[in-house]
PDB file with one MODEL, atoms N, CA, C and O in Angstrom:
MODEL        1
ATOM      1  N   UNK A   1      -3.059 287.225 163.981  1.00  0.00           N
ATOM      2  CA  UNK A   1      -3.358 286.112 163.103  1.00  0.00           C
ATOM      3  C   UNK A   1      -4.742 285.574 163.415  1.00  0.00           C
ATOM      4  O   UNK A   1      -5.262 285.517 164.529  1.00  0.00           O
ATOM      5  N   UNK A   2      -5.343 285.120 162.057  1.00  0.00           N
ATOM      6  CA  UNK A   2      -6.856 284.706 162.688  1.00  0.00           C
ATOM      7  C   UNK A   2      -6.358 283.071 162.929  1.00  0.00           C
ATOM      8  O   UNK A   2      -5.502 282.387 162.366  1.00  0.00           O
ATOM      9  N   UNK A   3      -7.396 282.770 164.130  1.00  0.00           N
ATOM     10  CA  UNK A   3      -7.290 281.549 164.590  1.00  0.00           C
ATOM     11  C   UNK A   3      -7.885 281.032 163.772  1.00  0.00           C
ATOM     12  O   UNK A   3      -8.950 281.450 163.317  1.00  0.00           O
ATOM     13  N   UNK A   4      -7.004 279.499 163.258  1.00  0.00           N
ATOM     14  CA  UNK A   4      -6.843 278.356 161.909  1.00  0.00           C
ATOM     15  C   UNK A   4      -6.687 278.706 161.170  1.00  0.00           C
ATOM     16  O   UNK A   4      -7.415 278.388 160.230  1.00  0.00           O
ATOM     17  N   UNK A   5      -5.708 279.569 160.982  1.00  0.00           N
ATOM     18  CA  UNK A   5      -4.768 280.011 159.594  1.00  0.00           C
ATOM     19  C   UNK A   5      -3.523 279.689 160.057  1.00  0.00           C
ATOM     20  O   UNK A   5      -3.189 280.125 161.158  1.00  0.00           O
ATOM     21  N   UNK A   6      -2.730 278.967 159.383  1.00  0.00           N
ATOM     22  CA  UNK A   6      -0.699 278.984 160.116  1.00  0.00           C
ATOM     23  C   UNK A   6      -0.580 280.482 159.531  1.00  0.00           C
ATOM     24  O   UNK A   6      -1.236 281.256 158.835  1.00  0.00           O
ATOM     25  N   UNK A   7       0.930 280.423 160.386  1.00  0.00           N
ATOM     26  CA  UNK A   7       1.168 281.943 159.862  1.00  0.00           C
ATOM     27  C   UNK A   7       1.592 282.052 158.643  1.00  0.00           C
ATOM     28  O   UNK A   7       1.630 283.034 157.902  1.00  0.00           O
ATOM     29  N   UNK A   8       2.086 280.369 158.394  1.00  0.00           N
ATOM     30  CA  UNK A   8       2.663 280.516 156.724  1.00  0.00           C
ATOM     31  C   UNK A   8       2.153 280.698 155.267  1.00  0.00           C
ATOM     32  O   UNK A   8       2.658 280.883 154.160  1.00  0.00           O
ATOM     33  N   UNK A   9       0.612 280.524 155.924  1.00  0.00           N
ATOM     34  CA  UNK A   9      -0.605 280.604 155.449  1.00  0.00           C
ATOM     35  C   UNK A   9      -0.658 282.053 154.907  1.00  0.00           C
ATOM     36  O   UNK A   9      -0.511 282.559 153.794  1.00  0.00           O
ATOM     37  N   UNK A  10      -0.972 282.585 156.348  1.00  0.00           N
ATOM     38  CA  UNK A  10      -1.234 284.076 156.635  1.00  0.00           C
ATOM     39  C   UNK A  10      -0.192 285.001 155.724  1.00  0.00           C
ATOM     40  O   UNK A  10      -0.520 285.974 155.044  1.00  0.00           O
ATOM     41  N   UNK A  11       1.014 284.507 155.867  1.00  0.00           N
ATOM     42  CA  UNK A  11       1.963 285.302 155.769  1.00  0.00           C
ATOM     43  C   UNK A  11       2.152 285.468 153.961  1.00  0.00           C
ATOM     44  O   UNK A  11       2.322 286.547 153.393  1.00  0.00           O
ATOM     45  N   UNK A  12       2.066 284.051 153.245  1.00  0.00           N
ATOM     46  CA  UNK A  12       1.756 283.900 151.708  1.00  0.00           C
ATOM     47  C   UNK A  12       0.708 284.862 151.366  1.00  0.00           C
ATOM     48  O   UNK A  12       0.928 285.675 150.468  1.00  0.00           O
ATOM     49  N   UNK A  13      -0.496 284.852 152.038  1.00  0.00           N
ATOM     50  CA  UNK A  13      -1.454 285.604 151.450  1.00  0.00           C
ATOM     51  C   UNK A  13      -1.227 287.065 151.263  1.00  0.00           C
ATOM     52  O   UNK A  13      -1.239 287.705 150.212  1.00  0.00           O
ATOM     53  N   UNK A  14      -1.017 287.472 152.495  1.00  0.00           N
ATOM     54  CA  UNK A  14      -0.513 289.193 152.787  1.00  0.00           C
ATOM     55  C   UNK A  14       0.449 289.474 152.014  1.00  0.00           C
ATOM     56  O   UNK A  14       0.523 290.587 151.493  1.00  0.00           O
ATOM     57  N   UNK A  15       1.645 288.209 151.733  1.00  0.00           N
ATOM     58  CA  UNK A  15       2.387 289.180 150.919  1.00  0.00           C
ATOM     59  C   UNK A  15       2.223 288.711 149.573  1.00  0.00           C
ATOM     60  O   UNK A  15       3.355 288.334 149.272  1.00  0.00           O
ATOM     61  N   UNK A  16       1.724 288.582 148.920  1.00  0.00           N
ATOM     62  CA  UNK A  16       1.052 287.755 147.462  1.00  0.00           C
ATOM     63  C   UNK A  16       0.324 289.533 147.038  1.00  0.00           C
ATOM     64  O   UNK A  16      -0.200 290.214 147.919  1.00  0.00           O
ATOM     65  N   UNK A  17       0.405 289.854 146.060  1.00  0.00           N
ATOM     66  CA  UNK A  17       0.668 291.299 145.366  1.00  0.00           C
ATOM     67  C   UNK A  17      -0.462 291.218 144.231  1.00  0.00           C
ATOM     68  O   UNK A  17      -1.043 292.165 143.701  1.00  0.00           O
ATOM     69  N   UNK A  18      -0.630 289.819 143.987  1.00  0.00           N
ATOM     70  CA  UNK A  18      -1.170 289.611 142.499  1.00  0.00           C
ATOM     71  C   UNK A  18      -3.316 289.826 142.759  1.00  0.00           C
ATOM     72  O   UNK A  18      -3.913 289.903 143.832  1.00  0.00           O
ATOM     73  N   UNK A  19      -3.522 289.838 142.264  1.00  0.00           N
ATOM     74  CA  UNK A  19      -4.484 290.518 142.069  1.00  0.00           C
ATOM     75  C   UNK A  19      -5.970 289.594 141.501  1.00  0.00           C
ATOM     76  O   UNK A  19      -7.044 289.875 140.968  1.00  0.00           O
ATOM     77  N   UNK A  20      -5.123 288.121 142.083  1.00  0.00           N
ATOM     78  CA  UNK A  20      -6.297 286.815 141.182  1.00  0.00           C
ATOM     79  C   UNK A  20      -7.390 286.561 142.456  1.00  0.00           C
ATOM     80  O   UNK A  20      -7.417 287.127 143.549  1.00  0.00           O
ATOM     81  N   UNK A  21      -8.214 285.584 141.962  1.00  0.00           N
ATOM     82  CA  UNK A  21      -9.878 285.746 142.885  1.00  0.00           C
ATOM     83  C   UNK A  21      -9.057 285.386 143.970  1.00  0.00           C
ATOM     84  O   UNK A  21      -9.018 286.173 144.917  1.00  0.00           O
ATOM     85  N   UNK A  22      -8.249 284.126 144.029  1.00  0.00           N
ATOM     86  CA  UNK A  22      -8.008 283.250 145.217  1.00  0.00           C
ATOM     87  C   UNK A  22      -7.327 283.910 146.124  1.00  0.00           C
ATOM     88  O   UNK A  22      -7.575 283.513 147.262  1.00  0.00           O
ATOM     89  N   UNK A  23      -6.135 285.244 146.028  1.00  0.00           N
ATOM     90  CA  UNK A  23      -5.660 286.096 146.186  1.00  0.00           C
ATOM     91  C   UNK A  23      -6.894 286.504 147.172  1.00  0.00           C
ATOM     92  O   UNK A  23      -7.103 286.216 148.351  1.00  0.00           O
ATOM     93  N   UNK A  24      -7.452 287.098 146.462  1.00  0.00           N
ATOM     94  CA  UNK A  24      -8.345 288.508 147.095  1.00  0.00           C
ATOM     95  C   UNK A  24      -9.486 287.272 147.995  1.00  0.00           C
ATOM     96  O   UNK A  24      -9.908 287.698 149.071  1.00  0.00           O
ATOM     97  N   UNK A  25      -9.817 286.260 147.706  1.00  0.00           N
ATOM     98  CA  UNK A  25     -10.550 285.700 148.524  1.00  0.00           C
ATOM     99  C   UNK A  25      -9.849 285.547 149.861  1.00  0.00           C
ATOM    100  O   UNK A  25     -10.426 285.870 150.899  1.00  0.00           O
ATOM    101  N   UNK A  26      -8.454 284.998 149.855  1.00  0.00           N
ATOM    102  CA  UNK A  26      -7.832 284.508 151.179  1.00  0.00           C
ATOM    103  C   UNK A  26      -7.629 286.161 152.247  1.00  0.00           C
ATOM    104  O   UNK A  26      -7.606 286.150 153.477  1.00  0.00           O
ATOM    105  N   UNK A  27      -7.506 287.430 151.385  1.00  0.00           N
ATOM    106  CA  UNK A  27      -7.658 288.727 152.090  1.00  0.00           C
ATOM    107  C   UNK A  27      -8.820 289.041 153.221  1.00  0.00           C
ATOM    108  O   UNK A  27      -9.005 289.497 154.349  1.00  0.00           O
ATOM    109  N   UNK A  28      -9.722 288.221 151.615  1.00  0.00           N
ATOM    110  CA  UNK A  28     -10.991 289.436 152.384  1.00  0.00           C
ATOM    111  C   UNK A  28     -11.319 287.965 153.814  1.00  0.00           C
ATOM    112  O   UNK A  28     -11.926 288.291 154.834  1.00  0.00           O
ATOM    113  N   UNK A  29     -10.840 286.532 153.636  1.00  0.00           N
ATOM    114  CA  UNK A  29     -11.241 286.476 154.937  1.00  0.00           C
ATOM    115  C   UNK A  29     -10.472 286.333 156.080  1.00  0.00           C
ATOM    116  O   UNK A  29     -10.730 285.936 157.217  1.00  0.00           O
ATOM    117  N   UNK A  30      -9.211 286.847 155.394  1.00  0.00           N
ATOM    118  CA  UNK A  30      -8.157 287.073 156.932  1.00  0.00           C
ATOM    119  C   UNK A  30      -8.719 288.508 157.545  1.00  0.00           C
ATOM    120  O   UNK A  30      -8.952 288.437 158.752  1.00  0.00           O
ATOM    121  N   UNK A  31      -8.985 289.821 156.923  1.00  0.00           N
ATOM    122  CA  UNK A  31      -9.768 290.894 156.697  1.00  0.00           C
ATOM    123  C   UNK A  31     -11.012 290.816 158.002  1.00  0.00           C
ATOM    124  O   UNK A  31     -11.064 291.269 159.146  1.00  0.00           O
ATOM    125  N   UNK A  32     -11.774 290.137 157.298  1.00  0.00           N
ATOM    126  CA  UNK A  32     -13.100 289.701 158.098  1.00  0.00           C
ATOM    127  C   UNK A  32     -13.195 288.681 159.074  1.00  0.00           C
ATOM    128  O   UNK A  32     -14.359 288.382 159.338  1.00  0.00           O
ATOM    129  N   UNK A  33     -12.095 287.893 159.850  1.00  0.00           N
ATOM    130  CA  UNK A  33     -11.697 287.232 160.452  1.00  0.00           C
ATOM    131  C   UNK A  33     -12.822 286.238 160.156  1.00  0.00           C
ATOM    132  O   UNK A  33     -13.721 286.132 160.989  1.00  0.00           O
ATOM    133  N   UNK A  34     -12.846 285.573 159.152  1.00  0.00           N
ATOM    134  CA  UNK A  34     -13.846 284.345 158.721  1.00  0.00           C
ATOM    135  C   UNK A  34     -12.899 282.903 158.504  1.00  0.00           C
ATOM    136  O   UNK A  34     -11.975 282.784 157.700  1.00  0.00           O
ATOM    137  N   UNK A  35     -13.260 282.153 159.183  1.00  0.00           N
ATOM    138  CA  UNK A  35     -12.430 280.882 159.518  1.00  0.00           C
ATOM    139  C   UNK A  35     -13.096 280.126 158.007  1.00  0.00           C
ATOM    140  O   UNK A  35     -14.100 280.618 157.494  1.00  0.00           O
ATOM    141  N   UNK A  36     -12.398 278.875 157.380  1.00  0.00           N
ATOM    142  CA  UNK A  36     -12.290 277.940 156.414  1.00  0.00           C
ATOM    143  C   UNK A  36     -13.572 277.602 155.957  1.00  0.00           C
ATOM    144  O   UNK A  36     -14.176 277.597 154.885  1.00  0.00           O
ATOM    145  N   UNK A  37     -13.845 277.237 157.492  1.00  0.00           N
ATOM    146  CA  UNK A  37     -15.196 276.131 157.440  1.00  0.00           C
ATOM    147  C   UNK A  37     -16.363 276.938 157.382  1.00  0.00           C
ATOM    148  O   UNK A  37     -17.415 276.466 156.953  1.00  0.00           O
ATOM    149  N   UNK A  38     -16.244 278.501 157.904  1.00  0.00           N
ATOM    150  CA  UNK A  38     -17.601 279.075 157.308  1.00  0.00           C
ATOM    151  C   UNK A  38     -17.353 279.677 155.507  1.00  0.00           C
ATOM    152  O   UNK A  38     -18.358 279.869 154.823  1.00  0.00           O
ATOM    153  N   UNK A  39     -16.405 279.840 155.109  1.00  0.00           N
ATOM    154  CA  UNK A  39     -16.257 280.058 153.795  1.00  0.00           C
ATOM    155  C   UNK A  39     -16.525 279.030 152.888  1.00  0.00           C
ATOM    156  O   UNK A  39     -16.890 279.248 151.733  1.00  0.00           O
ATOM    157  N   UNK A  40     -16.335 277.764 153.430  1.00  0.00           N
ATOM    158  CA  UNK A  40     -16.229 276.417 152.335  1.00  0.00           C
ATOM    159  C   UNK A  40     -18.164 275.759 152.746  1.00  0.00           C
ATOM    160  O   UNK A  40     -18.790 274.982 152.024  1.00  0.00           O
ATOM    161  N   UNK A  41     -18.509 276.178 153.633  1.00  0.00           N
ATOM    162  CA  UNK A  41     -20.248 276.146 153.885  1.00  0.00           C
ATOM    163  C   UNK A  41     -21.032 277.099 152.950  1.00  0.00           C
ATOM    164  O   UNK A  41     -22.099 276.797 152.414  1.00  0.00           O
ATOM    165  N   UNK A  42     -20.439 278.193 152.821  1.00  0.00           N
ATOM    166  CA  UNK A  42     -21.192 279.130 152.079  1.00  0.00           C
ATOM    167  C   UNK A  42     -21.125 279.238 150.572  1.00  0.00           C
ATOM    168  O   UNK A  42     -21.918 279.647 149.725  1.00  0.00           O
ATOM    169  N   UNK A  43     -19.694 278.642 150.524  1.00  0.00           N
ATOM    170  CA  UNK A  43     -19.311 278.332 148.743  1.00  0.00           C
ATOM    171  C   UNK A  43     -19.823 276.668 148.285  1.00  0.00           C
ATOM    172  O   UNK A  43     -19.819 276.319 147.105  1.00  0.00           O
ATOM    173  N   UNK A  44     -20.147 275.967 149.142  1.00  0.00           N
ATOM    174  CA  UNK A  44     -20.770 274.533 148.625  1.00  0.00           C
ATOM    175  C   UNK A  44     -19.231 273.683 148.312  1.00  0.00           C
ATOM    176  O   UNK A  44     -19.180 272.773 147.484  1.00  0.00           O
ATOM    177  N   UNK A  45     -17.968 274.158 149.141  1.00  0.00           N
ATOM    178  CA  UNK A  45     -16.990 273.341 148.745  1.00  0.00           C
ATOM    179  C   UNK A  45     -16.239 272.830 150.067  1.00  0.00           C
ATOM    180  O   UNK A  45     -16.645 273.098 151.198  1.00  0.00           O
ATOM    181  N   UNK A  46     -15.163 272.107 149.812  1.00  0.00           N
ATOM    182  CA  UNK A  46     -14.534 271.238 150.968  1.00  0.00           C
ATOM    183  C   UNK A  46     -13.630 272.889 151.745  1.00  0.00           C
ATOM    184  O   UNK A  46     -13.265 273.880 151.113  1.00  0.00           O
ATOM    185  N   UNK A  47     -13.530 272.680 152.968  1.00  0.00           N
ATOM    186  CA  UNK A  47     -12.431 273.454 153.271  1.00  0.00           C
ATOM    187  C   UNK A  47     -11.024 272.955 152.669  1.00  0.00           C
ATOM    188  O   UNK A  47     -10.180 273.849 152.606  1.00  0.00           O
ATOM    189  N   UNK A  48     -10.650 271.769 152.246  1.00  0.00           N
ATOM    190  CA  UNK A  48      -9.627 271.878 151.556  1.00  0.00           C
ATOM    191  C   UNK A  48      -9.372 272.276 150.203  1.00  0.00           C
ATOM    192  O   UNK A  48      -8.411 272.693 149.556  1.00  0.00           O
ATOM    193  N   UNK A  49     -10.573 272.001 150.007  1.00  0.00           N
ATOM    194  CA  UNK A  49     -10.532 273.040 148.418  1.00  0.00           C
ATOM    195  C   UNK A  49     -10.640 274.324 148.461  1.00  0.00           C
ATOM    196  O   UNK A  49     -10.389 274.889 147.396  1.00  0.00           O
ATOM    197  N   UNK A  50     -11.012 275.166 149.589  1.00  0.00           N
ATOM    198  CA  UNK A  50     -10.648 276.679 150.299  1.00  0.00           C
ATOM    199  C   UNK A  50      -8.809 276.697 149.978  1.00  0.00           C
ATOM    200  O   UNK A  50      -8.222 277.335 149.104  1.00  0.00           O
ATOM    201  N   UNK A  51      -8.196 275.718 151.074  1.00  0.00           N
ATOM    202  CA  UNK A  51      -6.892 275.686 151.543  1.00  0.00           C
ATOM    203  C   UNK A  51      -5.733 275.579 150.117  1.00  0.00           C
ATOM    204  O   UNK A  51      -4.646 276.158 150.114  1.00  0.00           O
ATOM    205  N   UNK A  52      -6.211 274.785 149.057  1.00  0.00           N
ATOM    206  CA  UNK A  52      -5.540 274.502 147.909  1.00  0.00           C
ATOM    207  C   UNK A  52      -5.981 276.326 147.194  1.00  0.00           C
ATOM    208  O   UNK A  52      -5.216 277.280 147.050  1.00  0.00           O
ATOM    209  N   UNK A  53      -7.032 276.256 146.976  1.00  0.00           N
ATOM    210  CA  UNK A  53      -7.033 277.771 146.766  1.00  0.00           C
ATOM    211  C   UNK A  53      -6.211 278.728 146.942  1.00  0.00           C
ATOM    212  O   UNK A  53      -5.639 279.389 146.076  1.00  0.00           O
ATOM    213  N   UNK A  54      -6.132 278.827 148.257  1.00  0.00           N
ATOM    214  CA  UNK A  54      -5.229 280.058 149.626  1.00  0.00           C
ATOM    215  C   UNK A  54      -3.761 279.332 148.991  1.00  0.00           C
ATOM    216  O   UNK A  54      -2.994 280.032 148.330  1.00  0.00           O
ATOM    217  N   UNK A  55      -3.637 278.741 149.100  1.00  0.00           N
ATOM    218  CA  UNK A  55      -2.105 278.308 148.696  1.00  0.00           C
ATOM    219  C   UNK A  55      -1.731 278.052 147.221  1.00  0.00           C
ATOM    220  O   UNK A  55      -0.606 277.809 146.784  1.00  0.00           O
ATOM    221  N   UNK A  56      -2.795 278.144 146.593  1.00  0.00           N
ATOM    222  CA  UNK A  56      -1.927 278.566 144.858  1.00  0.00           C
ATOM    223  C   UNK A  56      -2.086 277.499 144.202  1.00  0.00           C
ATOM    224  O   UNK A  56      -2.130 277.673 142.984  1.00  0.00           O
ATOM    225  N   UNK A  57      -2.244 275.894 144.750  1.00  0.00           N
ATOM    226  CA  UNK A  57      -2.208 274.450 144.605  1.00  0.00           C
ATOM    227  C   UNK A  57      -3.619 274.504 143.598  1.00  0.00           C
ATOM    228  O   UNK A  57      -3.702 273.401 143.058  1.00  0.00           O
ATOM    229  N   UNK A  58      -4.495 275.195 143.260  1.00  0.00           N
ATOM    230  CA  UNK A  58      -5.292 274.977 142.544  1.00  0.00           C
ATOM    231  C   UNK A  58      -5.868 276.112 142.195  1.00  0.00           C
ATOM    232  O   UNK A  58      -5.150 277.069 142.487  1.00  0.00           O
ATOM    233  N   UNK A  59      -7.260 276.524 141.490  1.00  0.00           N
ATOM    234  CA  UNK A  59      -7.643 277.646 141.370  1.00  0.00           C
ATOM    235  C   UNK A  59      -9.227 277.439 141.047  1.00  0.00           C
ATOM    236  O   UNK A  59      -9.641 276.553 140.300  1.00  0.00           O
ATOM    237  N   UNK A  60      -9.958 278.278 141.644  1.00  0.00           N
ATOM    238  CA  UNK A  60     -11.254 278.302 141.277  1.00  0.00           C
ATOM    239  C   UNK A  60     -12.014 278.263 139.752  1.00  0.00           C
ATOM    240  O   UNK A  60     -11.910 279.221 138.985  1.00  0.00           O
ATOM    241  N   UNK A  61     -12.642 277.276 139.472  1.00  0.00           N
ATOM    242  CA  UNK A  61     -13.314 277.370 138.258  1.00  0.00           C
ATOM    243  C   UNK A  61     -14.389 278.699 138.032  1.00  0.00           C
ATOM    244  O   UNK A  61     -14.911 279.452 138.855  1.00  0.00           O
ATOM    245  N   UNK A  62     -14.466 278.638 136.676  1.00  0.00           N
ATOM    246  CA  UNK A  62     -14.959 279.992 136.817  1.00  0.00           C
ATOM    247  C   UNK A  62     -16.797 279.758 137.526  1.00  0.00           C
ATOM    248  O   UNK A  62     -17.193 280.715 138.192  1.00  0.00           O
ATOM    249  N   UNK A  63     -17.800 278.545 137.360  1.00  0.00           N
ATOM    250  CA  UNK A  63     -18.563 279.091 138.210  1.00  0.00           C
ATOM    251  C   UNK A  63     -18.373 279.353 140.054  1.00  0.00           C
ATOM    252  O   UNK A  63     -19.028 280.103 140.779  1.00  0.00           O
ATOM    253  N   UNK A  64     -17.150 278.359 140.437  1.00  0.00           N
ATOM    254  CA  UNK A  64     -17.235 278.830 141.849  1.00  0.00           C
ATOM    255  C   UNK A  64     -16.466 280.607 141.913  1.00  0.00           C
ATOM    256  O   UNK A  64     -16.631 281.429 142.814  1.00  0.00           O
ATOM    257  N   UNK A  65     -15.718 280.753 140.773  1.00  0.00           N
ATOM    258  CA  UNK A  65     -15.499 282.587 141.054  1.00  0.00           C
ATOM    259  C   UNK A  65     -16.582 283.415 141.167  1.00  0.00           C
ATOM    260  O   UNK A  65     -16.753 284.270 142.036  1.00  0.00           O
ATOM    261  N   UNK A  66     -17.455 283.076 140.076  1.00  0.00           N
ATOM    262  CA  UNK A  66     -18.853 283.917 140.057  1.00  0.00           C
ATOM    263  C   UNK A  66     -19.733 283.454 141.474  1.00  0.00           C
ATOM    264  O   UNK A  66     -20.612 284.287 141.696  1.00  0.00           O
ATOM    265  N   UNK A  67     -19.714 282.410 142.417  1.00  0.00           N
ATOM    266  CA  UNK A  67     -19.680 281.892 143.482  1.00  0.00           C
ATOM    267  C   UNK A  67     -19.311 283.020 144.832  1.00  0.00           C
ATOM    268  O   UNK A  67     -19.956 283.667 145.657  1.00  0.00           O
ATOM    269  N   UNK A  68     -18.082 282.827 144.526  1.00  0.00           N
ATOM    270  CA  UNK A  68     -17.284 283.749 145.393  1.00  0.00           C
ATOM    271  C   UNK A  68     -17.156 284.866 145.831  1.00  0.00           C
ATOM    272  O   UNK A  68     -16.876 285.311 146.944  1.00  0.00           O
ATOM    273  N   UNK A  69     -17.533 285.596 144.227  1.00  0.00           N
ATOM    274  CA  UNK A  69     -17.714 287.351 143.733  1.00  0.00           C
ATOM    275  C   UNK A  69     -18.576 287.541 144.833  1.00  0.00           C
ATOM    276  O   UNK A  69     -18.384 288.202 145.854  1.00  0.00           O
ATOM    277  N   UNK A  70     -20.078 286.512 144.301  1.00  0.00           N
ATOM    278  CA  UNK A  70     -21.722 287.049 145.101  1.00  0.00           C
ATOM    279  C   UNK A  70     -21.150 287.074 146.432  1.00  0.00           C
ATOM    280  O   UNK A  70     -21.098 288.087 147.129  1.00  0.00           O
ATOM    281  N   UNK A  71     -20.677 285.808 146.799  1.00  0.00           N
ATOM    282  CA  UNK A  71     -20.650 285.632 148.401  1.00  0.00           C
ATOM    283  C   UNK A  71     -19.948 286.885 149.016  1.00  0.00           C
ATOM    284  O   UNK A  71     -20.232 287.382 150.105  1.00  0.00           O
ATOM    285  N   UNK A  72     -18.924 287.347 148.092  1.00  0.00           N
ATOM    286  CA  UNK A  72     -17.988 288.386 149.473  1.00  0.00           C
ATOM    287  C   UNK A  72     -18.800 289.364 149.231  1.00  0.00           C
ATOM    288  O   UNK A  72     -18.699 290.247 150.083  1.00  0.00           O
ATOM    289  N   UNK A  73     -19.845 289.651 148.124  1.00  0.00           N
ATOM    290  CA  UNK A  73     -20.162 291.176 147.752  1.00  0.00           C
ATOM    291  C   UNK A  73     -21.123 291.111 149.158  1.00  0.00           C
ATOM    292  O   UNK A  73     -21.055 291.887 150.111  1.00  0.00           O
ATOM    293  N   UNK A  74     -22.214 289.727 148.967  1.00  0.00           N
ATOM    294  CA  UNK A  74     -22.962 289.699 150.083  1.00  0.00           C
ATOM    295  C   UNK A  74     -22.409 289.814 151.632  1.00  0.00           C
ATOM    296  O   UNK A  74     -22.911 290.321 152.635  1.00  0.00           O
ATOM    297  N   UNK A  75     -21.578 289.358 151.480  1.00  0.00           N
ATOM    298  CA  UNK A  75     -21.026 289.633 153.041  1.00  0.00           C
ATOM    299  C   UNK A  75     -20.980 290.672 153.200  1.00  0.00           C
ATOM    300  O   UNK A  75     -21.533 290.829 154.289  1.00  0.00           O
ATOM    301  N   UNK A  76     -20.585 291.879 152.733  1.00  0.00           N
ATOM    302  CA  UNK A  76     -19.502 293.106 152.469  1.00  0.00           C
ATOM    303  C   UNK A  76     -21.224 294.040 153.099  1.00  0.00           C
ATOM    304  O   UNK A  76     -21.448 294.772 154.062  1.00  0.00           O
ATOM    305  N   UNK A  77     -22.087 293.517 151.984  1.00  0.00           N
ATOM    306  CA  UNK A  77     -23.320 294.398 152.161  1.00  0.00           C
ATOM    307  C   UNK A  77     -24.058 294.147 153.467  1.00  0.00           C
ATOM    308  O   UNK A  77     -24.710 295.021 154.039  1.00  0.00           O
ATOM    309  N   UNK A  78     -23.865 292.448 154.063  1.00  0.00           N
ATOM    310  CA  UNK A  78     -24.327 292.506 155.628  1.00  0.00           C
ATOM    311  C   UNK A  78     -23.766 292.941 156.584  1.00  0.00           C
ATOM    312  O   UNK A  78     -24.106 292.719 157.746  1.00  0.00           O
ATOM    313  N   UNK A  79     -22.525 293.838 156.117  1.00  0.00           N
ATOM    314  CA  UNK A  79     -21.488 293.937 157.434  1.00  0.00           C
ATOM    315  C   UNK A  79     -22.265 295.486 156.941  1.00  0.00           C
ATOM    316  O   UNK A  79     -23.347 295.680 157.496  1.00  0.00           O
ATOM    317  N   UNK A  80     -21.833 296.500 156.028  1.00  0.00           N
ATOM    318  CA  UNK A  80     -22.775 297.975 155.753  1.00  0.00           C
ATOM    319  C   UNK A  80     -23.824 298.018 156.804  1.00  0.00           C
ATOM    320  O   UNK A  80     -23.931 298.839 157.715  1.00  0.00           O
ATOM    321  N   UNK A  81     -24.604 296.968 156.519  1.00  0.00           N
ATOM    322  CA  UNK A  81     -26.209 296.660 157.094  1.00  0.00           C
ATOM    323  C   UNK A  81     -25.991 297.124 158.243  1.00  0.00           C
ATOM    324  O   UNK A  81     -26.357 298.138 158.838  1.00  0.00           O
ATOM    325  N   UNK A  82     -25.171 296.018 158.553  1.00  0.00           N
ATOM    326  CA  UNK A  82     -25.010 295.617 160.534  1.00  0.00           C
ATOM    327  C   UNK A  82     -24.360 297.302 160.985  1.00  0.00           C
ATOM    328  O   UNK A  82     -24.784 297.804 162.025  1.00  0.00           O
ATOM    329  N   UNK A  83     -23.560 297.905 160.314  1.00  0.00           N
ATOM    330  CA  UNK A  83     -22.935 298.404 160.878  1.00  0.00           C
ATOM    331  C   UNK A  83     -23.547 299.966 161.037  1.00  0.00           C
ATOM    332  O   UNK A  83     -23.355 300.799 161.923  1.00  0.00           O
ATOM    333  N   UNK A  84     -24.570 300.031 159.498  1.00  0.00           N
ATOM    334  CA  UNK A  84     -25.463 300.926 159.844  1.00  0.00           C
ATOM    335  C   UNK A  84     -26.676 301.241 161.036  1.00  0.00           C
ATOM    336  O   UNK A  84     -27.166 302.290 161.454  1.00  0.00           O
ATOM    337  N   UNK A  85     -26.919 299.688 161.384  1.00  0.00           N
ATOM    338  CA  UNK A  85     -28.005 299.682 162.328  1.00  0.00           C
ATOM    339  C   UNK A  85     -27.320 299.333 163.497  1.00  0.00           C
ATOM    340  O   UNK A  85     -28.136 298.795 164.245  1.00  0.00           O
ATOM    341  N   UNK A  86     -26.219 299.380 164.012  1.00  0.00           N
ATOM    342  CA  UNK A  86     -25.499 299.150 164.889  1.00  0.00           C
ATOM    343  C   UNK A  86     -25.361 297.891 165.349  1.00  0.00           C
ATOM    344  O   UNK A  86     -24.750 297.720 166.404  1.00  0.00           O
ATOM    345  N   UNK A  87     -25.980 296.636 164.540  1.00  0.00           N
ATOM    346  CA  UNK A  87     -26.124 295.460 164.947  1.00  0.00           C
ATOM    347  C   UNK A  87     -24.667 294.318 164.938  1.00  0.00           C
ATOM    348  O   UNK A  87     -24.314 294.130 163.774  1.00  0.00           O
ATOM    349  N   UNK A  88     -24.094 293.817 165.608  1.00  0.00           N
ATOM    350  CA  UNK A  88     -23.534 293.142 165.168  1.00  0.00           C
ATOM    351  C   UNK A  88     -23.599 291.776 164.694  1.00  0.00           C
ATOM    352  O   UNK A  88     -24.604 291.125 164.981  1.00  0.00           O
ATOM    353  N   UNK A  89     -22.626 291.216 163.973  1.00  0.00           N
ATOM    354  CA  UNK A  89     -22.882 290.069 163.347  1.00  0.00           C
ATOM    355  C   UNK A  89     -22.691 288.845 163.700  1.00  0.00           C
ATOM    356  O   UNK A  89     -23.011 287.927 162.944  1.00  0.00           O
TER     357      UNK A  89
ENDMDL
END
């Protein structure tokens, strides 16, 4: 489990099947072991508006999805980077 996620957290997300942003957002940062507060810094939003997300209680408007898209694509491409040049992150 990544540290500051409950497991009930954890456990909703992993088994959640469906295929929506908030879905695939709460993956890719259990995935990438990325805690709240660096996701809700990089998206310009509260970590509880992360947490309502992850839990279904709300849903991303569509500019913070187009938000979201960039951010994980960018992540995705600094981890390639890092991992090509052996650097870590």
């Amino acid at each position: 489990m990544t540290y500051g996620y409950s497991q009930r957290l954890v456990d909703a997300i992993q088994n959640d099947d469906s295929k929506s942003l908030d879905v695939a957002l709460g993956k890719f940062l259990l995935r990438n072991n990325i805690p709240v507060t660096e996701a809700s810094e990089a998206l310009g939003v509260s970590r509880m508006t992360i947490y309502n997300w992850l839990m279904g209680e709300t849903h991303p408007s569509k500019e913070n999805g187009f938000r979201i898209i960039g951010w994980m694509r960018t992540y995705k491409k600094a981890q390639r980077e890092a991992k090509e040049k052996h650097v870590p992150l």
